[in-house]
N, C-alpha and C positions, 0 to 999 in steps of 0.2 A: 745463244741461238744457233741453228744449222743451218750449213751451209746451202745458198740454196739456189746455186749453178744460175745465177742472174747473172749477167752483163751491165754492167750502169753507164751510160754516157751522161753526164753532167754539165749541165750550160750555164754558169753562175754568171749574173747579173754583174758585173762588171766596167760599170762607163768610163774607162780609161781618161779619155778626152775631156772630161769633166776632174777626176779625182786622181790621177797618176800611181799615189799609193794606197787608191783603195782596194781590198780585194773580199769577197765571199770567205773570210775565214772563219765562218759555222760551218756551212756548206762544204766548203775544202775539207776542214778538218773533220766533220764526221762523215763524208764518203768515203775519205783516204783511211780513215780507222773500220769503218767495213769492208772494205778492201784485204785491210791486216789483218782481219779478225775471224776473213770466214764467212762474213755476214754477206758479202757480193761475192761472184767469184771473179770479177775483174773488171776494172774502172779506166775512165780516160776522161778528163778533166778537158772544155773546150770553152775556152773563155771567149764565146761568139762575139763579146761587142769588140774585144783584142784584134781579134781575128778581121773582124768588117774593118777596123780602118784601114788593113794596110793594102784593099783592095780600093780602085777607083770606081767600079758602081758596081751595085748589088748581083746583080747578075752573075759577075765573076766570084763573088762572094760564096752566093749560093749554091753556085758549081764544086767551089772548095769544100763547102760545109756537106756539102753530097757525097762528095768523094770520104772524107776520113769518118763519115755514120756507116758507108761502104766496107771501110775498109775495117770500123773494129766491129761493126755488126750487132750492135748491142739490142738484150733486148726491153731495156728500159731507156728513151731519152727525157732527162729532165729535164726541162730549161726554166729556166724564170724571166719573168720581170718582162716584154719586148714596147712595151711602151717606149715611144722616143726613136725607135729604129723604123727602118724602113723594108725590113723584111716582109717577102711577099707570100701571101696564102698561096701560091704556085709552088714552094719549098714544102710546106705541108700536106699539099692537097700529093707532092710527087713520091712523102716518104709514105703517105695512108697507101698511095696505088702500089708503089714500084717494092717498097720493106714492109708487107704486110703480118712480119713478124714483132714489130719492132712496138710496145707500146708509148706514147705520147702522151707525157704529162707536163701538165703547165702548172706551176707553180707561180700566184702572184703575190706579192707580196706588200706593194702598197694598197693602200685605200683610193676609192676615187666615189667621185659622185655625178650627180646629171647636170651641174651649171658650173661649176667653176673648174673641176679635174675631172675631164669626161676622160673615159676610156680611147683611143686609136684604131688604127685600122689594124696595126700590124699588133695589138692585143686581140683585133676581133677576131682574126685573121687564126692568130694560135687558138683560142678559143673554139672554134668552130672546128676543128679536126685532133682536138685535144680529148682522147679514152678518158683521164682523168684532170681533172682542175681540182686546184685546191688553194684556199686563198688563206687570208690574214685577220680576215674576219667572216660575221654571217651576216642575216637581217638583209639589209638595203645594197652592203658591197653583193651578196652570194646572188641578190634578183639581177644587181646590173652585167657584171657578168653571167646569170645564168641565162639569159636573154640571147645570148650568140654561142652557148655551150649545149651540146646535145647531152650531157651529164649532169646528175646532179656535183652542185658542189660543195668540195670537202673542205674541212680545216684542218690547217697547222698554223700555230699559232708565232712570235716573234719568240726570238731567243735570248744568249748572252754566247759568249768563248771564255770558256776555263783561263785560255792561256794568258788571253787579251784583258780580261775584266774583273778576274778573283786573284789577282797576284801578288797583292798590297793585304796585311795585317791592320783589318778597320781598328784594332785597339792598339795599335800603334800611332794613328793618326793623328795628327794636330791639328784643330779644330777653330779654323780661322771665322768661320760664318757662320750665323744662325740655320738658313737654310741657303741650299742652291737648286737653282732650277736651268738644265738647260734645254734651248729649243728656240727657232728662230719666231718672229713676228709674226708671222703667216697669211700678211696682207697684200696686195700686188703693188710692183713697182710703180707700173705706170697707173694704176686705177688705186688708191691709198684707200679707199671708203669702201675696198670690194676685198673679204678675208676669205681664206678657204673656213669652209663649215667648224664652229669650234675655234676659228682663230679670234674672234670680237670679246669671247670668254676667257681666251688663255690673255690676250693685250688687257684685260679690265684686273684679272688676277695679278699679273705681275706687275700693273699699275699700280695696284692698290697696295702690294707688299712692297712696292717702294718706297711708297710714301710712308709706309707706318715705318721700315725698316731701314732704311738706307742701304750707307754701307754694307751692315748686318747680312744684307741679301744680297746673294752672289750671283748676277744673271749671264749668261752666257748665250751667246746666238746673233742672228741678226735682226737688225732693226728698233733694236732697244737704245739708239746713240742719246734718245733725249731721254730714257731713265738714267740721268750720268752719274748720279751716285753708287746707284747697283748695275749698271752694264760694264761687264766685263771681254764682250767682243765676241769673234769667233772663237771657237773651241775644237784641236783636230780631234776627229771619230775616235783615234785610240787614245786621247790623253784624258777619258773620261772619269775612269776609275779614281784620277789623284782629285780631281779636283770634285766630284760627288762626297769625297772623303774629309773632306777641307768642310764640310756643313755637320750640324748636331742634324738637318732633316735634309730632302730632298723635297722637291715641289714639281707638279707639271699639271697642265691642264691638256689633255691631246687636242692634237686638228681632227675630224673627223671625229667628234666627239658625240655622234649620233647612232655608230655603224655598231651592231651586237656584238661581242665575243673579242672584239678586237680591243688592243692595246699597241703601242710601237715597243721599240727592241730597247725603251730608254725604262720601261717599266721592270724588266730583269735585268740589265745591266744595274737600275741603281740599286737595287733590292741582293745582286749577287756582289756587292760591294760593302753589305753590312751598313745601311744603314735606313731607317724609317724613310716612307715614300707615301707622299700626298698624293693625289692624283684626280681625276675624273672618273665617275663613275658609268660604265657601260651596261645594257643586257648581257646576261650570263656570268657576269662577276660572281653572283652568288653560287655559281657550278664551279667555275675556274677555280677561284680563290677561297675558295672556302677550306677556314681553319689557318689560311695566310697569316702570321703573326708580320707586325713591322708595316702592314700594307690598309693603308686609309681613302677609299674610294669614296668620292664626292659627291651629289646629285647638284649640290648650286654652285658659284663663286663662294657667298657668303658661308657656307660652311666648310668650303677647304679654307676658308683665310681662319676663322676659328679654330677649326681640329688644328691649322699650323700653332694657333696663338697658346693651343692648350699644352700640343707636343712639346714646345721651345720651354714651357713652364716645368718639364720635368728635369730631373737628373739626368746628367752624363752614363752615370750608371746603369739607366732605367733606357734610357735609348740605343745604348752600346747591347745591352743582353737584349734587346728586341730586334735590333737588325743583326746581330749575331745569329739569332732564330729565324729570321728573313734569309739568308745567306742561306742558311740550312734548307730549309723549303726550295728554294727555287732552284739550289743543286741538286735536289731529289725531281726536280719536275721541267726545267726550263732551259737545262744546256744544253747546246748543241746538235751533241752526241744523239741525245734523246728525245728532240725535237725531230730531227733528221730521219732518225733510223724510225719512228711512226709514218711522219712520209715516205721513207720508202716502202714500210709495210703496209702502206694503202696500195702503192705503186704496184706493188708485187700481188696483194690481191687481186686488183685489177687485171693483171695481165695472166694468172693464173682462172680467173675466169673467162677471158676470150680464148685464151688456148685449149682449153679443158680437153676439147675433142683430143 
C-alpha cells in the first residue's frame, strides 16, 4: 500500500489499575508496523487510561491529553474502548471546535446491551462527536450505539497477535483434555440468578460437559469453583495458547450471544492456535466464516454438546489437519495486522472525505 501522508494518534484501551500487564498488543503492534511500513506517515501511541491515573481529577487530565493531540497534530485520533472512565464530552466537543483537522474515530470493542451492560456517559459522550464509529459487532450492538452516533456504524471485527498466540507447534502438543473451554461464569456477584445475555446458555453448556466429562474437560475462568472436577481457575490473557493446545477441541458458548456479526477475540485466538473450535452461533456467520475449515457454530446447547461428542469420536489425525487448516484461514483473515489496517482504511476514508475540498 502507499504511503499516504496520515498522522495516527492511537488511544489503546488500556485499564492499567485493573490488569498491570495488560496491553493492546494487536493495536500496538499493527499501528507500530504501519508506521515502518509506509502505510501511516507517523504514529504516537497514548495510552489514555495510563495517562488518567497519574492525574488527581479529570480536568487536569484533559488539559494534558490536549496539550500532546496539540502538539503531534495528528490527523486521525483513535481511541477505544472509554466505558468505565470519566471523561468528559467537553474533551471532544473542544478537539471538534478548536482541531477541526483532526478526524475522530471511536473504536468499540465490547458488546453491551439495554438491561444488564448499558452503555455510559463517557461512551455517549465519544459517540456523539465521533466522524467515525466502528464497533465489534452489528444488529442490536450497531442500534445502541447508533442511537448517540451521528454516523452510521462500521465493523471491525476481534482478532488474535501473531506473536502472542501462533508461537507454539499445534503438532507438537500433548494432548492432556478432551476439550477446553475458556471464559468466565457471566452471572453477577451480588445478584447470582441475574447473567449477562448468553451467560445462562454458556453456565448449562459447561454444566452439562461436566457432568458427562469430568476431568476430560478443561474449564478455565471464573465462577466454575463448584464444577470441581473440570474447573481449572483463572487463566492469564497470554497463557492462552498452551493451554487451548492441551485439548483434542476447544468449546465456548459467548455472552452476548444475541448481537449479529460478532464473536470475542477467544474465537481467533483458539482457531489461530490449530485446533477445532465449538462455539455459538451468530447472524452473519454464514458471510464471515464461510468455507472456515475446524470452525463449528452452534444454534442450541443441545447441539454444540453433540457436534463436541461427534468431534471427540474422531482421530487425532483428523483434528490435527483440521485446525491445521483453521490456523491457516484465520492468518489469511483475522490477524492483527489485517484487522487494523481495514480500520484504519475506514479511518482514512472517512477523513479523506471531509477534507476533500
Amino acid at each position: 500500500m502507499r504511503p499516504t501522508g496520515l498522522r495516527v494518534m492511537y488511544w489503546p484501551n488500556e485499564p492499567a489499575h485493573l490488569y498491570p500487564d495488560f496491553t493492546q498488543a494487536g493495536g500496538r503492534d499493527a499501528f507500530e508496523t504501519m508506521a515502518a511500513n509506509g502505510t501511516i506517515s507517523a504514529l504516537e501511541i497514548y495510552s489514555y487510561r495510563v495517562v488518567r491515573a497519574r492525574f488527581s481529577t479529570i480536568a487536569e487530565f484533559e488539559r494534558a491529553a490536549l496539550g500532546a493531540i496539540r502538539a503531534f497534530s495528528p490527523d486521525i485520533l483513535f481511541v477505544q474502548h472509554l466505558w468505565g472512565t470519566d471523561l468528559s464530552e467537553g474533551l471532544w466537543r473542544t478537539i471538534r471546535q478548536e482541531l477541526p483537522q483532526i478526524t475522530l474515530v471511536y473504536h468499540e470493542g465490547d458488546p453491551f446491551d439495554r438491561r444488564v451492560k448499558r452503555i455510559d456517559q463517557a461512551t455517549i459522550a465519544g459517540l456523539r462527536h465521533a466522524h467515525l464509529v466502528i464497533a465489534c459487532g452489528l444488529g442490536s450492538l450497531a442500534e445502541i450505539l447508533g442511537e448517540h452516533s451521528s454516523t452510521p456504524v462500521s465493523w471491525m471485527p476481534h482478532c488474535f497477535v501473531r506473536s502472542r498466540f501462533a508461537a507454539r507447534d499445534p503438532a507438537a502438543a500433548i494432548k492432556t483434555h478432551d476439550m477446553v473451554m475458556i471464559g468466565n461464569r457471566g452471572n453477577r456477584r451480588r445478584l447470582k440468578l441475574l447473567y449477562v445475555p448468553g451467560g445462562r446458555r454458556r453456565a448449562e453448556f459447561a454444566t452439562r460437559l461436566s457432568a458427562s466429562y469430568g476431568g476430560r474437560f478443561a474449564l478455565y475462568g471464573g465462577g466454575w469453583s463448584h464444577l470441581t472436577t473440570s474447573s481449572r481457575g483463572n487463566l492469564p490473557f497470554f497463557q492462552q495458547e498452551e493451554a487451548i493446545q492441551s485439548g483434542r477441541i476447544t468449546v465456548n458458548w459467548d455472552h452476548f450471544d444475541g448481537i449479529d456479526y460478532y464473536f470475542s477475540d477467544r474465537l481467533p485466538i483458539s482457531l489461530a492456535a490449530g485446533v477445532p473450535h465449538v462455539t455459538s452461533w451468530h447472524v452473519g456467520y454464514d458471510h464471515i466464516f464461510a468455507g472456515c475449515p475446524g470452525l463449528y457454530a452452534c444454534k442450541t446447547v443441545d447441539e454444540a454438546l453433540e457436534t463436541c461428542r461427534w468431534l471427540i469420536s474422531r482421530s487425532d489425525d483428523d483434528l490435527l489437519a483440521e485446525g491445521l487448516a483453521a490456523k491457516q484461514w484465520v492468518f489469511d483473515r483475522m490477524e492483527a495486522l489485517q484487522v487494523f489496517r481495514n480500520g484504519f482504511e475506514q479511518a482514512a476514508r472517512t477523513h479523506r472525505r471531509l477534507h476533500a475540498s
